[in-house]
ZAMARGU-4260 file (C-alpha; in steps of 0.2 Angstrom, whole numbers, plus 5000, padded with zeros to 4 digits):
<rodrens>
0) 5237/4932/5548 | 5227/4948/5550 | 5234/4957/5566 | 5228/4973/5578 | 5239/4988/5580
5) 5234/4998/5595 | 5236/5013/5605 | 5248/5021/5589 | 5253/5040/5591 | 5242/5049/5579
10) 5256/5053/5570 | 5259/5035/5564 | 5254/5033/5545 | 5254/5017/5535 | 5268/5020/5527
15) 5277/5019/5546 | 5266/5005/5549 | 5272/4996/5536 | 5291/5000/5537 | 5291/4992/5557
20) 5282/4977/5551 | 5290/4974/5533 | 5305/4966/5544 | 5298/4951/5549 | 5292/4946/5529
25) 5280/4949/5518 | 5266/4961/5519 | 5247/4959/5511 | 5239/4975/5517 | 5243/4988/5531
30) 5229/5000/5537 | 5229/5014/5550 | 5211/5018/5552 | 5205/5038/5550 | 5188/5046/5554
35) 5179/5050/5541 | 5173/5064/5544 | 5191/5072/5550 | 5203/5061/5542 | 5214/5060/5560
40) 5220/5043/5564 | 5212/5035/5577 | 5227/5028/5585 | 5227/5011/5578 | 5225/5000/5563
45) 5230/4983/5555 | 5244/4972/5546 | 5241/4956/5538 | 5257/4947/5533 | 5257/4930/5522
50) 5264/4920/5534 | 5258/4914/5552 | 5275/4913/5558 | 5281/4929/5551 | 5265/4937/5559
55) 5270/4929/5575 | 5288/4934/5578 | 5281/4952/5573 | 5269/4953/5588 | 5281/4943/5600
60) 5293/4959/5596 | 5284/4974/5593 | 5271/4971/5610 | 5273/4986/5620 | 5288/4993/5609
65) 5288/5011/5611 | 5283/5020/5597 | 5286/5041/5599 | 5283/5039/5618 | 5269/5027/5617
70) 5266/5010/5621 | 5259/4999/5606 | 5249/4986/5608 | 5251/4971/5596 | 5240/4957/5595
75) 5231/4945/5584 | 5214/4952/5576 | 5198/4948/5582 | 5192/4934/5569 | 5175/4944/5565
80) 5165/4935/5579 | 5151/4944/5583 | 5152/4954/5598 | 5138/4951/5612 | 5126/4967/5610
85) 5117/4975/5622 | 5098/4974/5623 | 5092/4992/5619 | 5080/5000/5630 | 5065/5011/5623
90) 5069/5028/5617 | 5089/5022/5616 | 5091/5025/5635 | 5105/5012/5641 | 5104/5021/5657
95) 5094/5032/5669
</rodrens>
């Protein structure tokens, strides 16, 4: 199960990702995702663990866990639906 890791100190690495999740079992891929250009983390990523269980009691205990002052945010990943887009106006202006 593939889960969202949100509002991370900057600070946060992979390597600390992984360490607060491998606890609850096995790990197939941790990701704290950086901007390309900078390479700064943009204050979250992703864990996906084998098991849905495993993935489970991990979200059920590190929702809102305070990590170096900051509330995280755990929750299941979006599935990949799309997301509804919004209908572009000419010359790109959204707004006036």
């Amino acid at each position: 199960m593939n889960i969202y890791v949100g509002q991370l100190p900057y600070s946060v690495t992979e390597d600390n990702l992984r360490a607060m999740f491998a606890e609850f079992g096995e790990l197939e891929s941790v990701r704290v995702i950086s901007d390309r250009i900078t390479g700064r983390s943009k204050g979250f990523g992703f864990v996906e663990m084998a098991s849905n269980s495993d993935a489970d009691r991990a979200m059920k205990s590190l929702n809102g866990k305070m990590v170096d002052g900051r509330s995280i945010k755990v929750i299941p990943a979006d599935s990949g639906a799309k997301r509804p887009t919004r209908e572009k106006r000419p010359f790109g202006r959204d707004r006036f």
